[in-house]
C-alpha positions in Angstrom: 0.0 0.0 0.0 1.5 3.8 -0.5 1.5 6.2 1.7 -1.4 8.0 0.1 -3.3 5.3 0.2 -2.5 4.8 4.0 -3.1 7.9 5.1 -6.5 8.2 2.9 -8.1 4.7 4.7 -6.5 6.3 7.7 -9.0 8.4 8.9 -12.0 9.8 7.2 -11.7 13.5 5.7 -12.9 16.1 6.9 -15.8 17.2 5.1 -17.2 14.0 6.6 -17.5 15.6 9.9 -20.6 18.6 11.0 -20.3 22.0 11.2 -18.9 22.5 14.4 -15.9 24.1 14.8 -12.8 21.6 14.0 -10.6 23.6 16.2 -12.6 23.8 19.0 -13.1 19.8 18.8 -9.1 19.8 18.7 -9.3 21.8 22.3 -11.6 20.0 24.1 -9.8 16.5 22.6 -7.0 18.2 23.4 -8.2 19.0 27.3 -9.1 15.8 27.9 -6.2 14.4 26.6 -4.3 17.2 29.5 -6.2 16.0 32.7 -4.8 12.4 31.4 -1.1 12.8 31.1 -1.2 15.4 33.7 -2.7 12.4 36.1 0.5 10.7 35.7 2.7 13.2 37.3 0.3 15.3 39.6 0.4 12.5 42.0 3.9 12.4 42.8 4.2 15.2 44.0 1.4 15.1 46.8 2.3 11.4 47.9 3.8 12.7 51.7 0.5 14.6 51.6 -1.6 11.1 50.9 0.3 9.1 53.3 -0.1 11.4 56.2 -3.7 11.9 55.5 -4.0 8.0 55.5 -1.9 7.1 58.2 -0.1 5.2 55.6 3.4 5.0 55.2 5.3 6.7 52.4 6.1 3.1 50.5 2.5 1.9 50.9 1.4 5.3 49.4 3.9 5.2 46.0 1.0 2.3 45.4 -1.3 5.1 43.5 0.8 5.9 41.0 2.1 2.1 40.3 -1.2 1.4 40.2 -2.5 4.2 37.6 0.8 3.1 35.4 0.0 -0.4 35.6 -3.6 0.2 33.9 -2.6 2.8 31.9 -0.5 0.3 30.2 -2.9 -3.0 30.3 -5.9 -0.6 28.7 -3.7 1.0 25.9 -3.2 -2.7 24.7 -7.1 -3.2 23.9 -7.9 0.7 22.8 -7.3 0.2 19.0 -10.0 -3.0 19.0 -12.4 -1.3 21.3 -12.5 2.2 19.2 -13.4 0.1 16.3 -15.8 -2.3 18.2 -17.4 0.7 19.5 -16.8 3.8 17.3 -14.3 6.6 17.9 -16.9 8.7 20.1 -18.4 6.2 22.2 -15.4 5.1 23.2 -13.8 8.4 24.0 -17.0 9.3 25.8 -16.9 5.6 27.6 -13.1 6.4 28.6 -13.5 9.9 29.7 -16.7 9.5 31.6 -15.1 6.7 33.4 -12.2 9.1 34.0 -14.3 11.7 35.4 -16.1 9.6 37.8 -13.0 7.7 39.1 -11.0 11.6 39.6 -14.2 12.3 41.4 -14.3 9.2 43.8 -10.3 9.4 44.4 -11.3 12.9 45.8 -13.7 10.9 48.2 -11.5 8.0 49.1 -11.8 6.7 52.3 -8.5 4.8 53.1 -5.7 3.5 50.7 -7.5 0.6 49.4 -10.4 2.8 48.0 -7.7 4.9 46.5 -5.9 2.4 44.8 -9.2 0.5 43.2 -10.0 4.7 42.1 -6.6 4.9 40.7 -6.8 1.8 38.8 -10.4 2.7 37.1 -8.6 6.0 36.2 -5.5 4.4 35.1 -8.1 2.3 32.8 -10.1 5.3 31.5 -7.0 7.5 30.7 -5.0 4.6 28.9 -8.0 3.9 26.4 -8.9 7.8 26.1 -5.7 9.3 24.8 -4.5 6.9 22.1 -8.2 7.8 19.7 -7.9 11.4 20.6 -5.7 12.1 17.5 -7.8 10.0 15.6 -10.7 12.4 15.9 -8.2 15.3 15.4 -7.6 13.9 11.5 -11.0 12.9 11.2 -12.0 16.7 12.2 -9.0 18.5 9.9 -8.6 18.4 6.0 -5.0 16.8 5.5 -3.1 20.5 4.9 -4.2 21.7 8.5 -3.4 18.3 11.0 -0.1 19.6 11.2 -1.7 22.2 13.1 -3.9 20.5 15.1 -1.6 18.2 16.0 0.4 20.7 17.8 -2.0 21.4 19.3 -2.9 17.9 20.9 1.2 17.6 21.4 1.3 20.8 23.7 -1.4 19.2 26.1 0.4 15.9 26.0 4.2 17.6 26.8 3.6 20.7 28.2 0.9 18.7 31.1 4.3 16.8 32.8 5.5 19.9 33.4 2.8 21.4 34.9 1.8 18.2 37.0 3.9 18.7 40.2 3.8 22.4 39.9 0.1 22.0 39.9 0.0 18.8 42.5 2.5 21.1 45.0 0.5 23.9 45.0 -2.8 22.4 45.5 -1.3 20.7 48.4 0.0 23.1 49.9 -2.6 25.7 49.9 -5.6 23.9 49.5 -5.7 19.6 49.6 -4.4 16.6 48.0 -7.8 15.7 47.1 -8.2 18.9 44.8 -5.3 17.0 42.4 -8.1 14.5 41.9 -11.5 16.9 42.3 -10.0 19.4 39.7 -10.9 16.5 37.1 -14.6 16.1 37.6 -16.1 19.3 36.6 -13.7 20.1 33.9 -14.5 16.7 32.6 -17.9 16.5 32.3 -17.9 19.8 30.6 -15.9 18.2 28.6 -18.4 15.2 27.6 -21.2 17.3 27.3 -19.4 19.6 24.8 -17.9 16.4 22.8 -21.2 14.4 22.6 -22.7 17.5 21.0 -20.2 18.5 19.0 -18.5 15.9 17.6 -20.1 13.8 14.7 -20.7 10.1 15.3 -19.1 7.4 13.8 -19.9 3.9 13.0 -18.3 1.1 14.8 -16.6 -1.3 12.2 -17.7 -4.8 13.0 -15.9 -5.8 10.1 -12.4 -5.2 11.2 -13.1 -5.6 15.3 -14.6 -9.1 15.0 -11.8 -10.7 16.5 -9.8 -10.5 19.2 -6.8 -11.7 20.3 -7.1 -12.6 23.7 -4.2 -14.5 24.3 -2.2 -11.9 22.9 -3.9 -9.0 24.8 -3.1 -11.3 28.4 0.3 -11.7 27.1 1.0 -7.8 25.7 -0.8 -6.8 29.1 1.4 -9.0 31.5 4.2 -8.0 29.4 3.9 -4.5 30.1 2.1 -4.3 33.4 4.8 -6.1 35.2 7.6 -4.1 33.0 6.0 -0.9 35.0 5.6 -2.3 38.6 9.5 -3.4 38.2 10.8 0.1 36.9 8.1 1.6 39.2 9.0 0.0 42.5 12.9 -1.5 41.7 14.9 1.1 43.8 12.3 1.6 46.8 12.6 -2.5 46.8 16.5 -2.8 46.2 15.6 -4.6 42.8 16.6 -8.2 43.2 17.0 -7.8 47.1 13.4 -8.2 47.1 11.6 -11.0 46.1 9.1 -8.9 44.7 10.9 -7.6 42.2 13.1 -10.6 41.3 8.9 -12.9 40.6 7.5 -9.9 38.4 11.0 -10.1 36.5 10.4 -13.1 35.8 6.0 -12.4 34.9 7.5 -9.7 32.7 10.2 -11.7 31.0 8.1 -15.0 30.6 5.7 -13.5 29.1 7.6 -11.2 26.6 9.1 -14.6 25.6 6.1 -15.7 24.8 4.7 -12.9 23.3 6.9 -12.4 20.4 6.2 -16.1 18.9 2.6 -16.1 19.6 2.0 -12.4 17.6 4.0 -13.2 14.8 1.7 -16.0 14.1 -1.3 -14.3 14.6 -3.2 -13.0 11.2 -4.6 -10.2 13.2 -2.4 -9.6 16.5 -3.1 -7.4 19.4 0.7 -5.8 18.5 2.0 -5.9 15.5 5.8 -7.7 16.2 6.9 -7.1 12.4 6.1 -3.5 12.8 7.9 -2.6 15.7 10.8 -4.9 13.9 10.8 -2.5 10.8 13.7 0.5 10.5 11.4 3.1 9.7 8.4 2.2 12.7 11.1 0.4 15.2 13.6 4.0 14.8 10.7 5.7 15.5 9.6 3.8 18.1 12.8 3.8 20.0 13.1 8.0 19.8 9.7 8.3 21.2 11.0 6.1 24.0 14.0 8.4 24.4 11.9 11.3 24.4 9.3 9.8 26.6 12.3 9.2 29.3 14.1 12.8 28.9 10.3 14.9 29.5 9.3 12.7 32.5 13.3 12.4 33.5 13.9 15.6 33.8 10.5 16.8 34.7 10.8 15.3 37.7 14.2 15.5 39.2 14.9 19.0 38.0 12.2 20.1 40.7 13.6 17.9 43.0 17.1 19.3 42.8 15.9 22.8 43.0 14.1 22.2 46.1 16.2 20.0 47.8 19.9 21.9 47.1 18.9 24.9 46.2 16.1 26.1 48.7 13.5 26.7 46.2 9.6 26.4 47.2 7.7 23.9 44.8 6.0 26.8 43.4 9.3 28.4 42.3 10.7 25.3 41.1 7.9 24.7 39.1 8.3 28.3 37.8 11.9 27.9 37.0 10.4 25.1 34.4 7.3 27.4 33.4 9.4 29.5 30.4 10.4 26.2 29.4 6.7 25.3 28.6 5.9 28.4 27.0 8.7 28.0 24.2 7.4 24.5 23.6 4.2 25.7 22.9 5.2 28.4 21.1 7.7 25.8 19.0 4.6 23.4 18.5 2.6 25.7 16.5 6.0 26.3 14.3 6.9 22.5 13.9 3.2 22.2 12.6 4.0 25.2 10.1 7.2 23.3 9.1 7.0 20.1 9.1 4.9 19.7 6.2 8.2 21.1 4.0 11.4 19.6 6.1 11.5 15.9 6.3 10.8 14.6 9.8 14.4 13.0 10.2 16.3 16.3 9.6 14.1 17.9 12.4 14.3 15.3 14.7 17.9 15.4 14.4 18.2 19.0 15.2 15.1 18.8 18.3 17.5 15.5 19.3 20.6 18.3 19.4 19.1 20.9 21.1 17.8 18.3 23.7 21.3 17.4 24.0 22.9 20.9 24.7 20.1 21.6 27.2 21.3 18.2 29.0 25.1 19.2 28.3 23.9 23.0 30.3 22.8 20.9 33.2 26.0 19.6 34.2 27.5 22.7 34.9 25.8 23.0 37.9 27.0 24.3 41.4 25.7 26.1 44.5 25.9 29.4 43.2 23.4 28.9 40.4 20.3 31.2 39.6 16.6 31.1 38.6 17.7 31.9 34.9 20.0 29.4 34.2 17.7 26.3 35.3 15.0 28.5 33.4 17.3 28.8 30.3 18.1 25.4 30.0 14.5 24.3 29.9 13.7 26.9 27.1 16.2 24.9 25.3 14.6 21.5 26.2 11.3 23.7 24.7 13.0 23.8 21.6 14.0 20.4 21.1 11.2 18.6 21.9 8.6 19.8 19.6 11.0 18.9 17.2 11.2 15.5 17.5 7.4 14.9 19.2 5.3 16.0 15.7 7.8 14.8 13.3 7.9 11.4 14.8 4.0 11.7 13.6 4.9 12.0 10.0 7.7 9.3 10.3 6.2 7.0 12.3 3.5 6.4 10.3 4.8 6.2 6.3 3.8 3.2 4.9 1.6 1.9 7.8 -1.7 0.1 6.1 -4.9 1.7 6.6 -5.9 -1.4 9.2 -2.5 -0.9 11.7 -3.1 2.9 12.2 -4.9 2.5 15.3 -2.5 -0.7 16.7 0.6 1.8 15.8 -1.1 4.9 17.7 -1.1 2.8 20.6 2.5 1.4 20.2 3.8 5.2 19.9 2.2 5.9 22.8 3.4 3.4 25.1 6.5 3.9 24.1 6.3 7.7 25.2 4.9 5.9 28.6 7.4 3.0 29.0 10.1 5.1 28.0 9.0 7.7 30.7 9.4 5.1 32.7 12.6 3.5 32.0 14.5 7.2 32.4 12.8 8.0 35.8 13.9 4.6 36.6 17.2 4.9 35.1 17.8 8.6 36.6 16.9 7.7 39.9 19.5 4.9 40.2 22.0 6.8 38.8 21.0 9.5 41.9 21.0 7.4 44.4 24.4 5.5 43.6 26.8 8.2 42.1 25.4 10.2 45.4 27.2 7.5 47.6 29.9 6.8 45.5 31.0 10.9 45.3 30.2 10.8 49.2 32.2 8.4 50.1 35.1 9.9 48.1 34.3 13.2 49.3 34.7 12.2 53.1 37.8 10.5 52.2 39.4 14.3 52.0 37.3 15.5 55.2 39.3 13.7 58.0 40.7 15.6 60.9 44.4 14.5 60.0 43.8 16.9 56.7 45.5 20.3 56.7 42.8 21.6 54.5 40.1 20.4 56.6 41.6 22.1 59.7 41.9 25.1 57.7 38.3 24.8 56.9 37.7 23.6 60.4 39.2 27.0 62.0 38.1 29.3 59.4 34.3 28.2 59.5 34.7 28.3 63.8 36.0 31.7 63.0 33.0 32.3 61.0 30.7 31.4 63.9 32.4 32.9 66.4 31.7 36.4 65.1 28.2 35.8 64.8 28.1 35.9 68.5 28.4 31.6 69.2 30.6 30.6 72.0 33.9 28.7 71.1 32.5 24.6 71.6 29.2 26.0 70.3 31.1 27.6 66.9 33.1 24.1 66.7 30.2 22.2 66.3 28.7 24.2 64.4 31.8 24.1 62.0 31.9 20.9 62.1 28.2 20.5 61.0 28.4 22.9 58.3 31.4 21.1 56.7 29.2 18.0 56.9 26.4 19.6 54.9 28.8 20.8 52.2 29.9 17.5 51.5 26.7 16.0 51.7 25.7 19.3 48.9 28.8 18.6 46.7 27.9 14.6 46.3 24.4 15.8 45.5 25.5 18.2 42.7 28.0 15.6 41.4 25.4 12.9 41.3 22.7 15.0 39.4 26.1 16.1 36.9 25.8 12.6 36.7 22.1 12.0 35.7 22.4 15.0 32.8 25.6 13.3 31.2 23.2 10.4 31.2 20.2 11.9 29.7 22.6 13.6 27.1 23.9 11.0 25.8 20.9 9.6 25.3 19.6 12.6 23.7 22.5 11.9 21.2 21.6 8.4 20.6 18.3 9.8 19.1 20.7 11.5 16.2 21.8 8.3 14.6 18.5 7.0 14.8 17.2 9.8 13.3 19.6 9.5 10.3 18.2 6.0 9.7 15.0 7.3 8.7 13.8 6.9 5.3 12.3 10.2 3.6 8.9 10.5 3.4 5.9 12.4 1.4 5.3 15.7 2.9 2.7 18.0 2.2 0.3 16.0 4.7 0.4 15.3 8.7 0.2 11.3 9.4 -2.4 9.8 9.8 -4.4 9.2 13.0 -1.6 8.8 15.6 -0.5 9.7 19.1 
C-alpha cells in the first residue's frame, strides 16, 4: 500500500465531519487528553500529603501511581479494537466519563485501598482515552491543516508533565491533595457534554473488530504491566534484594518470551511484532521512547534538585520550568507550520541536538546557580522537543496500512509511557548510587588529619564565632556545616551525573534519526499519538 493510500483509509476527511468548529473539537480532545497525562505526574508530587492523610506509610502510598501506570498500560493494549468495536466517540465518551467519575471518587476516598481501586479505574479510563484522541483530530482536519492540530494535541500531551507537580505542589499546599483529583470532575464533564454534542458520530466497524486476540492481549498486558511495577517499585525495593521484584521479573520476561512467537503468528495480533521490527516504525519507536524518558526524567528530578539543594519552594521550582513550557508551545505551532516542507528526520535530528545541549547546560551545575540558568536550560529543552514529538508523527506512520493505524497509535504511545518510565527509573538509580559513591570519596578528603580540613575547620569556627556563638558551640557548628557541604557537593555531582546520562541519550536519538527513510510531505500522518 503507499503512503497516500494509508493515510486516505487512515482516517475519514474532513468534510465527513458537521459544522462545528474543528478547532474547538481539537481543544476540548486536546483537554481531555491534558487531565490524562497530567494524572500521571500530579500524583507524585502530593504522595507525603496522601500518606499522612491516611496514616499510611510513604512506601504503601507510591502504590497510586504504580497502580495508575499499571492500567494505563494494560488498557492502551485493547484501545485500537475497542475504538473500532465501538466507534471513535463512544469510546472516548466511555473512557472519559469513566475518567471523570473515578478523579471524582479518588477525591472521596476513604482509606488506601479505596484509593488504589480509584486509581486503577482512572488508570483504565486515561489509557483507552488518549491513544483515539488524534484519531478524531484527523477525522476533524482536512490533511493541509493536522499539522496544526496536532500541535495542538502535542502541547497538552508535553507541556501537562510539566505542569503536573507544579500544579500537585500547590494544590497541596494551599488547599488539599484531594483537589489533584477533584480538579478533574467538573472540567471533565464539561468536557463530555461539549464532545457528545459536538462531535459527529461514527460507525463502529464490526468488520475489522470481529476478532480479538485474547491471548495476545493477556500476554502484551502481563508484558507490560509487570515491566512498570519493576521500573516503578525497583529502587524503593532494592531490585533483586526483594523477592518482589526478582517474581515480576520473571512475569514480565516470561511472558515477553512468549509474546513475540505467539503475535507473529497471529493474522490479526493485538501488536503488531513485524512492525515494531521495521527500520522506519522500530527508529521511530525507540526515539519516542528516548523522548518519553528525557520529558518525564527531567520533569521530575529538576524540581527535585531545585528544592532539595537549592532552597526553592515547589512553586518556584515549578516556575523555573514554566518559560520552558511556554517556548514549547510556542515551537509546536512552528513545527506544525514546518514540518509539512522539512523531512521529519532532519528535524528530529536537530530537536534531538538541542535536547542534548540543554542536557550538556545541566552539568554545569553548582551552588551558586540562579533562577535563569535552570529556566534557560529548559527553554532549550522547549526547543528540542517539539522537534522530535510532531515529526515522529509524520515518520512513524509512512507506509503503515490503513488497518495498523490505530495498533501503531497505541504502540507510539506506550512507548512515550514505557520510556517515561525506563528514564525516571534509570535517573533515579543513577542519583541514588553516584550520590554515595561521590560521598564516600568526598569524606575521604574530610578527615581531621587533613590540613585543609583544619583550615576549613578554624576558618568556618571563625566564621561562627563572630556571629556571637561561643567557642565549643562555633566548633560544632563548624563541624556541622562542613558536613552539609559534602553531603551538597555529592548531591551536585550525582545529578552532573544524571544529565551526562540523559545527554547522551539525547545523542543516541541522532543516529536513529539519520536511519529514517524520507517521506511524502505536504500532509500530517495519519491518526496517531
Amino acid at each position: 500500500m503507499t503512503d497516500t493510500a494509508a493515510q486516505a483509509g487512515a482516517a475519514p476527511p474532513a468534510s465527513s465531519t458537521a459544522s462545528a468548529s474543528p478547532w474547538l473539537i481539537a481543544i476540548l480532545v486536546a483537554l481531555a487528553a491534558f487531565m490524562e497525562v497530567l494524572d500521571t505526574t500530579i500524583a507524585n508530587v502530593v504522595l507525603p500529603y496522601i500518606a499522612g492523610g491516611m496514616g499510611v506509610s510513604d512506601d504503601e502510598a507510591s502504590w497510586v501511581v504504580t497502580t495508575y501506570l499499571v492500567a494505563n498500560a494494560v488498557s492502551l493494549t485493547a484501545s485500537p479494537f475497542l475504538a473500532k468495536r465501538l466507534g471513535r466517540k463512544t469510546f472516548f465518551l466511555v473512557c472519559l466519563g469513566l475518567f471523570s467519575v473515578s478523579s471524582l471518587l479518588c477525591a472521596q476516598a476513604w482509606n488506601l485501598d479505596s484509593l488504589l481501586l480509584f486509581r486503577l479505574l482512572q488508570g483504565l479510563a486515561g489509557g483507552g482515552m488518549v491513544p483515539v484522541s488524534q484519531s478524531i483530530l484527523a477525522a476533524s482536519f482536512p490533511p493541509e491543516k493536522r499539522g496544526q492540530a496536532f500541535a495542538l494535541f502535542g502541547v497538552a500531551v508535553v507541556v501537562a508533565p510539566v505542569v503536573g507537580p507544579t500544579l500537585g505542589g500547590w494544590l497541596a499546599d494551599n488547599w488539599s491533595w484531594r483537589w489533584c483529583f477533584l480538579i478533574n470532575g467538573p472540567v471533565g464533564l464539561a468536557t463530555i457534554a461539549l464532545i457528545a454534542i459536538l462531535l459527529p458520530a461514527d460507525d463502529p466497524n464490526q468488520a475489522q473488530s470481529s476478532r480479538f486476540d485474547f491471548i495476545g492481549f493477556l500476554l502484551v498486558a502481563t508484558f507490560l504491566g509487570a515491566l512498570e511495577i519493576v521500573l516503578d517499585r525497583g529502587l524503593e525495593d532494592d531490585w533483586f534484594s526483594s523477592n518482589f521484584i526478582v517474581m515480576f521479573t520473571f512475569v514480565c520476561a516470561i511472558a515477553f518470551v512468549l509474546m513475540i512467537p505467539w503475535e507473529m503468528s497471529r493474522s490479526d495480533p493485538m501488536i503488531d511484532v513485524r512492525m515494531v521490527g521495521s527500520r522506519q516504525f522500530g527508529a521511530c519507536f525507540l526515539v519516542m521512547a528516548a523522548t518519553g524518558a528525557i520529558l518525564y526524567a527531567t520533569t521530575q528530578f529538576l524540581p527535585l534538585m531545585l528544592q532539595t539543594d537549592f532552597g526553592y519552594t515547589a512553586t518556584w521550582a515549578g516556575l523555573a520550568l514554566s518559560p520552558g513550557g511556554l517556548v514549547t508551545m510556542v515551537m509546536m505551532f512552528v513545527v506544525g507550520q514546518i514540518s509539512s516542507r522539512i523531512q521529519p528526520k532532519y528535524l528530529i535530528m536537530t530537536g534531538a541536538i538541542f535536547a542534548a545541549i540543554s542536557m550538556y547546560q545541566m552539568t554545569n551545575v553548582y551552588g551558586d546557580l540562579g533562577f535563569w540558568f535552570f529556566a534557560r536550560t529548559r527553554m532549550m529543552l522547549g526547543i528540542g522537543l517539539p522537534l522530535i514529538f510532531i515529526p515522529i508523527i509524520t515518520a512513524s506512520y509512512d507506509g503503515i496500512p490503513a488497518n495498523r493505524v490505530d495498533m501503531a497509535s497505541a504502540l507510539i504511545n506506550a512507548a512515550r509511557n514505557t520510556g517515561g518510565s525506563i528514564g525516571v527509573s534509570l535517573a533515579s538509580n543513577v542519583l541514588q548510587h553516584r550520590e554515595q559513591f561521590h560521598q564516600s570519596r568526598l569524606i575521604e578528603n574530610a578527615i581531621p588529619s587533613s590540613q585543609q580540613y583544619q583550615n576549613t575547620l578554624q576558618q568556618a569556627t571563625h566564621y561562627f564565632l563572630a556571629q556571637g556563638s561561643l567557642l565549643p558551640e562555633a566548633q560544632q557548628q563548624a563541624v556541622g556545616w562542613i558536613g552539609q557541604q559534602v553531603q551538597a557537593q555529592a548531591s551536585y555531582l550525582a545529578y552532573i551525573d544524571v544529565f551526562w546520562v540523559l545527554t547522551l541519550l539525547s545523542l543516541a536519538a541522532v543516529p536513529l534519526a539519520l536511519s529514517l527513510r524520507k517521506v511524502k510531505l505536504g500532509g500530517a500522518a495519519p491518526a496517531a499519538h
